[in-house]
C-alpha positions, 0 to 999 in steps of 0.5 A: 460675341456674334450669335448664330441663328438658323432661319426658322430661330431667326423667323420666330423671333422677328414674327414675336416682334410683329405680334408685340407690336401693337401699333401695327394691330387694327390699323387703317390703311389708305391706297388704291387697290392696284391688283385684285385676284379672289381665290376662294374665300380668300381676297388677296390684293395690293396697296399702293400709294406713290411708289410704294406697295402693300400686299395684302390678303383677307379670308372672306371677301371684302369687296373693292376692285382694281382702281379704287381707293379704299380705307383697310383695317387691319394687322400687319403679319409676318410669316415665319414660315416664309419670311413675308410680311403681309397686311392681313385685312379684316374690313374694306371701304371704298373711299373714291376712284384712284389715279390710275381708274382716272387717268384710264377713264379720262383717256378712254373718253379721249379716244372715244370723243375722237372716233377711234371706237367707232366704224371699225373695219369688219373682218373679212369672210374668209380668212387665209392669212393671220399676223398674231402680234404676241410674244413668240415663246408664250403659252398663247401663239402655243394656244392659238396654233393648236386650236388652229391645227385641230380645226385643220384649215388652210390658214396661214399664221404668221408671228410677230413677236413682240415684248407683251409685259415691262418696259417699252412693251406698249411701244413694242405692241403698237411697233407690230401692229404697224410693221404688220400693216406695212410689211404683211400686205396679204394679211386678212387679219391681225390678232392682238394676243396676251394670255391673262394676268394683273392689272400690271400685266395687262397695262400696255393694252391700256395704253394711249399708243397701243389704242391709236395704233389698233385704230389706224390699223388697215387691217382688221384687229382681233383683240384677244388680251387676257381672260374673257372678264377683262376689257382694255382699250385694245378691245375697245379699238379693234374690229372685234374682240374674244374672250381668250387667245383660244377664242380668237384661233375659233373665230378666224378658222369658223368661216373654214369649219362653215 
C-alpha cells in the first residue's frame, strides 16, 4: 500500500536518518575551499574537489580562504525545514594551495613577466566621453549613471553591454573592450564594470583573455570589478582601479567637480 506523506513528515523522517548516521558524525573532509563569505559569526563556504561540491556553514569562524586546500571536521545536516543538506563545520586546516589559487598565480606571473602590468597608459585630464563595458540590465551601469547625474557633468556614457557571469562571458568581456577600442573612437576611457560576488562571479575578470584584452587596449582602462576587497587581473592590467562601480563614476567626473 502507498503511504502518503506531507513534507514536513517526510523532512523529519529523512533528518532522523542523518542524525542516526553515525558515519557522517565528526568526519574530516578534504577539498578546496571554492567560495567564502563571513556573515557575522557565521562562515559559510563551499567544498569542491573535481566536479562535485559541498556547502558548508561554521558559527564561529574558522579561518581559510578561497583557493586553499583544507582538512574540515565535522557532520553532515539535513534541515527539515528547508530540505538542505549542509556539512556543518566545527574546525579548519589548511592543507595547501588548491588548483584554481595555482593556475591564477602561475598566470598572473605570466602576464606579469611579459609586461602587460606595467607602463599603462594614463588616464587623461579631462573626461567628456566614457565606454562602461557591463551588462546594460544590472544594478552597476544603474550605479554609475546616478553618481554621475548628481555630479552633473558634461560627460558622455556610452554602454557596452556585455554578458558579466556564465558561459562565454570572458570572451563576451574582452569582445567589448575591443569593440569599444575600434568602434568608440572618441572614448576618453573605458570603465570595466561588475558590481560584487563569488568567487565564481567574479572568474572571467580573472582570466587570461579578459587581462590581455584590458592590456592591449588603446584607451585607458578603469577597472572597477566587484568590492573594494577584491583584486583580479583586470585590476591588475588596467591604467587604474576603484574600489565600486560608484567609485569609478567619482573618478571620471572629479576633473569636472575640480
Amino acid at each position: 500500500m502507498q503511504r502518503r506523506l506531507t513534507v514536513s513528515q517526510l523532512n523529519s523522517y529523512i533528518s532522523g536518518v542523518f542524525e542516526d548516521e553515525f558515519v557522517l558524525h565528526d568526519v574530516v573532509v578534504r577539498g578546496e575551499i571554492f567560495e567564502l563569505k563571513v556573515m557575522g559569526a557565521r562562515t559559510f563556504f563551499t567544498l569542491k574537489e573535481g566536479g562535485c561540491t559541498l556547502n558548508c556553514v561554521s558559527f564561529a569562524r574558522i579561518g581559510g580562504e578561497a583557493g586553499m586546500n583544507a582538512d574540515v571536521t565535522g557532520t553532515v545536516t539535513f534541515y527539515a525545514k528547508s530540505g538542505r543538506v549542509s556539512f556543518v563545520a566545527e574546525s579548519l586546516r589548511v592543507a595547501g594551495e588548491g588548483e584554481l589559487l595555482l593556475e591564477l598565480k602561475k598566470l598572473k606571473e605570466k602576464l606579469e613577466a611579459e609586461g602587460l602590468f606595467a607602463n599603462r597608459p594614463a588616464l587623461p585630464a579631462v573626461i567628456r566621453k566614457a565606454a562602461v563595458v557591463t551588462s546594460e540590465y544590472g544594478a552597476v551601469i544603474h550605479d554609475i549613471l546616478s553618481v554621475c547625474g548628481e555630479s552633473d557633468p558634461a560627460i558622455n556614457i556610452c554602454v557596452c553591454d556585455v554578458r558579466v557571469q556564465g558561459t562565454d562571458s570572458a570572451e563576451a568581456i574582452a569582445r567589448g573592450i575591443a569593440d569599444v577600442n575600434e568602434y568608440v573612437l572618441d572614448a576618453d576611457v573605458i570603465v570595466v564594470a561588475r558590481g560584487g560576488g563569488s568567487a565564481s562571479d567574479l572568474q572571467p575578470y580573472n582570466t587570461e583573455i579578459v587581462a590581455r584584452a584590458v592590456a592591449s587596449s588603446r584607451i585607458p582602462v578603469i577597472s572597477a570589478v566587484g568590492h573594494e576587497t577584491d583584486y583580479t587581473l583586470c585590476d591588475l592590467c588596467a591604467s587604474a582601479r576603484a574600489g565600486t562601480p560608484s567609485i569609478a563614476a567619482a573618478m571620471i567626473c572629479a576633473p569636472w567637480a575640480e
